[in-house]
N, C-alpha and C positions, 0 to 999 in steps of 0.2 A: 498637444494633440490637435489635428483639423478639426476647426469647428465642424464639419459637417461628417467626421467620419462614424461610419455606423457602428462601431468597434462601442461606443456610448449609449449603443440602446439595450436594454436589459428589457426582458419580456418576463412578466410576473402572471403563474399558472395557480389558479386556484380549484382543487380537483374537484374540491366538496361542490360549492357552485357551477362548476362548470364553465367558467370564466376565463378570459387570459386579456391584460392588456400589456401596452407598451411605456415606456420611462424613459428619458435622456436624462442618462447619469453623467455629464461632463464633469461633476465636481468628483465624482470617484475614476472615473478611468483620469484624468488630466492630472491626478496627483496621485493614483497608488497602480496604474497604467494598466492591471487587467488581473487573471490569471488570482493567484493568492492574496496579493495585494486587496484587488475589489473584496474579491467574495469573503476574508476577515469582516470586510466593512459590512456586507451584504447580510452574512449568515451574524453580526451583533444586532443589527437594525431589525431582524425577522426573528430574533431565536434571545427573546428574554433569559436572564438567568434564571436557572432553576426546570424549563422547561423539559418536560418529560420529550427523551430525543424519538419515539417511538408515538407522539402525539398527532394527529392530524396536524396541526400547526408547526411543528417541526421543521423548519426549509431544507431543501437539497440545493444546493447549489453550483451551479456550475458558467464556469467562467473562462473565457478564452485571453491571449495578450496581443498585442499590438506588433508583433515580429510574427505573430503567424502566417504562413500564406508570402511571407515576402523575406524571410531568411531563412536556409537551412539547421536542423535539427530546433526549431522552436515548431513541435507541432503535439504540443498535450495539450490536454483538456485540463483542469482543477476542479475535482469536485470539493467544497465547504459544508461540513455538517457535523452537524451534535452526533458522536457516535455511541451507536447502542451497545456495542462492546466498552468503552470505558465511560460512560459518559460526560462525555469531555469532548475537546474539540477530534473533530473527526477532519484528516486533508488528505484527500488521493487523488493522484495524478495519474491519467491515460494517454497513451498514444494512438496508434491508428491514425483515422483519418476525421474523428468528430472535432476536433478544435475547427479546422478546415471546413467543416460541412458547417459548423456552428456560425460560423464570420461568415461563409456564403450566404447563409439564409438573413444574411444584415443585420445579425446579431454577437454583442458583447460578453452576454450573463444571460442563464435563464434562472427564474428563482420559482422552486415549485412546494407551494403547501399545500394540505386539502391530505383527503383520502377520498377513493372509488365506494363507490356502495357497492358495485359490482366489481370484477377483473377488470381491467380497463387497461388500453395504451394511449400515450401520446402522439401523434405526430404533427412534426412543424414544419413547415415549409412558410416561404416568401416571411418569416418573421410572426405567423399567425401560429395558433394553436389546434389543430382538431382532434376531440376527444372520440375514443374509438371503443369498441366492445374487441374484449381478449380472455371471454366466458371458456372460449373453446381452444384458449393458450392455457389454462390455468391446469398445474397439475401435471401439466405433460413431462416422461421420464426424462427426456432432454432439454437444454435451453439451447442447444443448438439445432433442434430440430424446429422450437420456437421463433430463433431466429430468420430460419431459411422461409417459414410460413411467410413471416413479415415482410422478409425481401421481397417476395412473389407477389405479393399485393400493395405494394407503395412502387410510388415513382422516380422521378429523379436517382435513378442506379447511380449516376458518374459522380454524384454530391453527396450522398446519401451516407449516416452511418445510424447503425443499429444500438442500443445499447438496451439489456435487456437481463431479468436476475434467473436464478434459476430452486428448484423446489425447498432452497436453501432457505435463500427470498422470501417465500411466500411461507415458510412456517417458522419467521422470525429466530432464525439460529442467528445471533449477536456476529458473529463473524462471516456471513453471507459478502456476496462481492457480487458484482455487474461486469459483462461481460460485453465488449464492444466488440466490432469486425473481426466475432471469434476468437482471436489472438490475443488480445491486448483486454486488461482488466483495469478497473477500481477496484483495485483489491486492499487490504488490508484496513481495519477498524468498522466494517458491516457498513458500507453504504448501501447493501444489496437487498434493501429493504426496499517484471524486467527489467526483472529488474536486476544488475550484476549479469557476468557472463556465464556462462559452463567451462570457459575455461582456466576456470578456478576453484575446482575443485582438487586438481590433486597437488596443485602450491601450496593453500592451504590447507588439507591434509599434510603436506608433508611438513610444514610449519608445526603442527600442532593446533591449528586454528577452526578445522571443518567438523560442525556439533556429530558428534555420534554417540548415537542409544541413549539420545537423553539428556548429550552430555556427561556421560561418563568416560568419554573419552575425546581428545580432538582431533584425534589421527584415524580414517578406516582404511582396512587392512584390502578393501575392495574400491579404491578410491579410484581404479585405474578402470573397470568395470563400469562406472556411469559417469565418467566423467567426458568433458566436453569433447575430448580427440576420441572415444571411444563412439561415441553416438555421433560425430560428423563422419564418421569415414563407415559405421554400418549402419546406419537409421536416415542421417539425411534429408530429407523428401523433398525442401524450398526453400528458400529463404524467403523473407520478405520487408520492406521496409515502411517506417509510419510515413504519412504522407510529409513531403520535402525534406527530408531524409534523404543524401547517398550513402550513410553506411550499413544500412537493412540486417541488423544485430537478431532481425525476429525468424528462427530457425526453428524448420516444424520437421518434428520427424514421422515417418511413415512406419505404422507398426503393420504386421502382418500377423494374420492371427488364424487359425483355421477354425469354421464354425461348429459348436460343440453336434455331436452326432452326424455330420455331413460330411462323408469322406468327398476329399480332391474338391472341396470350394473353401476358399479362403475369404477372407475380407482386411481392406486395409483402413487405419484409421488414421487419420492428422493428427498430431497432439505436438503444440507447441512447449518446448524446455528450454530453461534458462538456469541458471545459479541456483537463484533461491527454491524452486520447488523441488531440484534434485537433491537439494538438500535436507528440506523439509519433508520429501514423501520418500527419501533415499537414505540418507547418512543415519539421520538422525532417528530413523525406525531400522536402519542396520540391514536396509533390503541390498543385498549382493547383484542383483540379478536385472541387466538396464531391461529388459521390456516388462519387468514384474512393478517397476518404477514408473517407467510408461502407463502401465493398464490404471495403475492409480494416481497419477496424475489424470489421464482421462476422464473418470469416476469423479473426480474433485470439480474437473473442470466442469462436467454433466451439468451434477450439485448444485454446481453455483457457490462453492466455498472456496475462502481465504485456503491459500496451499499451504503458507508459513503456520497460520493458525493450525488448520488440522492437525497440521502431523505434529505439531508440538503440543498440542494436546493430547494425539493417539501417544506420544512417545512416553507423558508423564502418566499415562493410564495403563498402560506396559510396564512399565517400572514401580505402582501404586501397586498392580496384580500380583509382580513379584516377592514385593514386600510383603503382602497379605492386607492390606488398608483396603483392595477392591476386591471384589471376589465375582464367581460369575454368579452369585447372586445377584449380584450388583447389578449385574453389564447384563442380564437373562440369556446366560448361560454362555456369550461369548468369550472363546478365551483369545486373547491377544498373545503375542510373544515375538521379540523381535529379532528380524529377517523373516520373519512368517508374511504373506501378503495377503492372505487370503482374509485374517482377520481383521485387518484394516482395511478390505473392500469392504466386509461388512460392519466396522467401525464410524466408516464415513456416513453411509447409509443410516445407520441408526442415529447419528449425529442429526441427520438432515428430517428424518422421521420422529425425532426425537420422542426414540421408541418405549421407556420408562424415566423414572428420576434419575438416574444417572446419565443416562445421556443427554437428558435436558439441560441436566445441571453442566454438562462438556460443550453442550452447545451454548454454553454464554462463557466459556474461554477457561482456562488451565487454572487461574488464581480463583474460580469461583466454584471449581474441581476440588480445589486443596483446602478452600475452605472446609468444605464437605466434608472430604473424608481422608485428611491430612496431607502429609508430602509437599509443606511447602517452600520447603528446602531444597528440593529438585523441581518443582514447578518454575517455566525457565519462561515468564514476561515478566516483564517492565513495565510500570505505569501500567497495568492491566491490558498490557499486548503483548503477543506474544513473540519469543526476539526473532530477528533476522540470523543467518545463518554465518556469524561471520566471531568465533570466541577467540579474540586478537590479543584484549588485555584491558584494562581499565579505560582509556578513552573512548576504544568501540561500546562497552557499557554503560558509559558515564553520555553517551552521545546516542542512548536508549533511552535513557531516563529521562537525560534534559532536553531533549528535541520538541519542538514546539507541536507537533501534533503525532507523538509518540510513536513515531513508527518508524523508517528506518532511510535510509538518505536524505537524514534533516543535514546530517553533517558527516566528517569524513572524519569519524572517532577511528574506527577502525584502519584507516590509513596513517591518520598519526601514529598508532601503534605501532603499524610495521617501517616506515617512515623515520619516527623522531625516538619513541622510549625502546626501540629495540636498541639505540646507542646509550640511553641513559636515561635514567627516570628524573622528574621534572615537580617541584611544586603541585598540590591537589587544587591549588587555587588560579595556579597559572595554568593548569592542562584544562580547569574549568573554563577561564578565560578565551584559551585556544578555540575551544567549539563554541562557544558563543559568536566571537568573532568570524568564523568561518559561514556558521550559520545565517547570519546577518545576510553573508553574501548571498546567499541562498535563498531568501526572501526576494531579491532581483530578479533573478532567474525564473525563479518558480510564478512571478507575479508575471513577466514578459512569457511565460510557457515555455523557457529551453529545457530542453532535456537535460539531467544532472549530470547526464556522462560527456556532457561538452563542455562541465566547467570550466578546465582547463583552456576553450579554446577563446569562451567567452568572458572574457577579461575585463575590469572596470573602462579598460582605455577601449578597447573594442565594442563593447555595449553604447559606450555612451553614442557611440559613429553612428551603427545600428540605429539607438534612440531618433539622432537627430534627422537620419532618411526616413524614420515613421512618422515624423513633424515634433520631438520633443527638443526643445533647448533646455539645455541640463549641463551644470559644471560639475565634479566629482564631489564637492561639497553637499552640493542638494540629493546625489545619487545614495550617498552614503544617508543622510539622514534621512530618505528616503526608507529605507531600507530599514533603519531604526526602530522608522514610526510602524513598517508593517509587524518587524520582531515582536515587538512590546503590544501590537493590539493583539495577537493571537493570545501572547500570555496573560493581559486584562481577559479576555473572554475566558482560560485557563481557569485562572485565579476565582471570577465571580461565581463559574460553576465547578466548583469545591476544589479545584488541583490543590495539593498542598505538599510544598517541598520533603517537609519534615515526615510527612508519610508514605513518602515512597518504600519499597521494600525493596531486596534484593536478595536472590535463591542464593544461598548459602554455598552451592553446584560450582558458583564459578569462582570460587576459592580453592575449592578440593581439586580440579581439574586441569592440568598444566595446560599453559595457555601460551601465546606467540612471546607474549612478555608476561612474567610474571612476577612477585615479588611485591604485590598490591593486596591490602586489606583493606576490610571496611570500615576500619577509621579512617584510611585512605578517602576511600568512595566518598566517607560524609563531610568530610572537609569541602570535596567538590562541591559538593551537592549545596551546603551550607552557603558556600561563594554564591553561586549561580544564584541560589534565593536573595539571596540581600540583594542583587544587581537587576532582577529582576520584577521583583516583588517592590522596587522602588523605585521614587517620582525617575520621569528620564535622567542618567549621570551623563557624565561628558562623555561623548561618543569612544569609543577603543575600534576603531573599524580597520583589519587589515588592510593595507595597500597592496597586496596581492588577491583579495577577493578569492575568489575560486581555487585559485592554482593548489591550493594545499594539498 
């Protein structure tokens, strides 16, 4: 790294005092380059074990890489934290334009502790901090109507980005997310205190892979109805791309809605769709009907909630009702039922209000649902997150469980599924191997900010090139254990606060439900799992690093 480059200043926010100063971290960006890398380092040195993630002293962390700004598709953000949904390591990654805005303002990492006595915003410019009053943000039915306030009153439009939570946020629902230049989220494990295309949905439907009602099935019979060619060719409304980006994946559709009692005035609304929330507020609740998909996705996004979360919560409390374990006792008197949309408009809502104990108890995630009041044999997360939308066959599961911050393109499980065991099943120990190694790679990537869907382009030989135009001299040796050392510290911080191999669980759902491969059981599973912990959970072993990296 250049001595002088400012990618090594890390601004440290302390909310309670009202403070912010500045730090040259050249020993963290010059060996773990930026991006996940750092903020592993950032979020152990700020965030003791054992700390309550929901404590003023808690850090958020966010961290930008050294490729941003000067290579195309390196343009996320990483945010680093204790998440309040599993309490465990919390990692999401954004696009847009904040990585970019973050390295123009001369900064590497910000790390922010403290709480407001009051609402409060940040804003930072030239690398400084000023604390703001956001009394008359608090509360409001939108976070995008919060956003456009903010825009109107700050400067710097052409550098600027927003990130901001929504009523999700602010009444502590475990699965809340932040929403950046509208479009693009931290979503997934509740920092809020794109992932996959839409054109994958009726492949894998037709596979048997796309979760529907629950997962009680993996094929919908309406897959053709919200799927990607269906809503480009009548919804449509923009595309748009995160910054230094040419291939602009971020597709918003324009709904058109007439306003209740106003005949001949209509209104239109942007609502960004991708893979996972057509899946999540779509398949998987059985909604047939793409603008009844739209209007709740919208509602979600309002909210300020995880999309994958909700609906895999709304879906296992639909299937709870069914069975009689919920009643609308329970729910004060909502009934759910799915393909219905109306009761997961006001599902979401009650989540977010968390309007009595049940929906409190849905607002801290599906596994603390079934604690409650059973089903947790259809309750469908992992590691206490809830899954991605992708039921392929044991390695997409097994690459649920073991991903180092539990949530979902840690590794490409579900590719080797369709990939590698669709010709032939493979050792529990060797397919566990596979994703570790893939993974590995993945810590590169994520630590320099590429986006995951250019694994492919970005290669160990191709990176290192990259590297050495940002000023790193690196041979594939150091690149690899590199990479090691970032694996193994997310799982140290894992491990210290409570992760524990042997007690993972796993819903019973995706045994009973054919899947793209199947033929796998959970003696299968624990075998993996079993591997993964001894190679993990022990001193560094000699490296196993693919020499295809990414490409998998």
């Amino acid at each position: 790294m250049l001595p002088s480059d400012p990618l090594a200043n890390v601004l440290y926010i302390d909310l309670s005092k009202k403070r912010s100063w500045l730090e040259r971290r050249e020993d963290l960006f010059g060996k773990y380059f930026g991006g996940a890398g750092v903020g592993i380092q950032l979020l152990t040195e700020n965030c003791p074990a054992g700390m309550d993630p929901l404590a003023p002293e808690a850090p958020i962390v966010l961290t930008t890489g050294p490729l941003d700004g000067l290579f195309p598709l390196a343009s996320k953000t990483v945010a680093m934290f204790k998440s309040p949904h599993t309490g465990n390591l919390g990692e999401s990654h954004a696009g847009g334009r904040s990585a970019v805005a973050i390295r123009m303002s001369g900064l590497g990492a910000i790390v922010i502790t403290g709480t407001n006595t009051n609402p409060g915003y940040l804003s930072i410019e030239g690398g400084k901090a000023y604390f703001l009053d956001a009394t008359t943000l608090w509360g409001m039915t939108s976070s995008v109507t919060a956003g456009r306030i903010i825009r109107q009153n700050e400067r710097s439009a052409g550098l600027r980005s927003i990130m901001r939570i929504g009523r999700a946020g602010e009444n502590l629902v475990t699965y809340a997310d932040v929403s950046t230049e509208t479009y693009r989220h931290f979503g997934r494990l509740g920092m809020g205190h794109d992932l996959g295309t839409a054109e994958n949905i009726q492949p894998l439907s037709a596979l048997g892979g796309l979760p529907t009602r629950n997962l009680q099935s993996g094929r919908f019979d309406s897959a053709e109805a919200i799927s990607g060619e269906h809503y480009a060719e009548h919804y449509l409304g923009r595309r748009l791309a995160c910054s230094h980006c040419p291939v602009a994946c971020i597709h918003i559709a324009a709904l058109r809605e007439p306003y209740q009692d106003e005949a001949y005035y209509y209104k239109t609304t942007m609502i960004s769709y991708d893979y996972e929330p057509i899946y999540a507020l779509g398949s998987m609740l059985g909604i047939r009907n793409p603008e009844q998909v739209l209007s709740l996705m919208d509602k979600v996004e309002v909210l300020g909630l995880d999309a994958m979360s909700s609906g895999v919560c709304l879906a296992w409390a639909t299937e709870a009702m069914e069975k009689g374990l919920v009643t609308e006792q329970d729910t004060g008197g909502l009934q759910l039922e799915f393909r219905k949309v109306d009761g997961y408009l006001a599902g979401v809502e009650a989540i977010t209000r968390r309007s009595n104990e049940f929906w409190r108890t849905l607002g801290r995630g599906v596994d603390a649902a079934a604690a409650r009041y059973g089903g947790a044999d259809f309750a469908m997360a992992f590691g206490g997150n809830e899954m991605p939308g992708y039921h392929t066959g044991p390695a997409g599961y097994l690459g649920f469980m073991l991903g180092a911050r539990h949530s979902h393109l840690d590794n490409a499980g579900y590719s080797i599924d369709q990939k590698e065991l669709t010709k032939g099943s493979i050792p529990a120990e060797q397919l566990a191997q596979k994703l570790m190694d893939e993974e590995r790679w993945r810590q590169v990537l994520s630590s320099l900010s590429v986006c995951f869907f250019a694994r492919g382009i970005y290669t160990p030989e191709l990176t290192l090139r990259a590297l050495a135009a940002a000023g790193y001299s690196l041979t594939a040796e150091q690149l690899a254990a590199t990479a090691d050392d970032i694996y193994r510290a997310k799982f140290a911080f894992k491990l210290a606060n409570g992760f524990d191999f042997n007690k993972l669980t796993i819903p019973h759902r995706i045994f009973e439900t054919p899947a793209v491969v199947n033929g796998f059981d959970e003696a299968y599973m624990r075998r993996a799992i079993a591997f993964a912990g001894d190679q993990l959970a022990s001193p560094r072993a000699e490296l196993r690093q693919s020499s295809t990296g990414g490409q998998s």
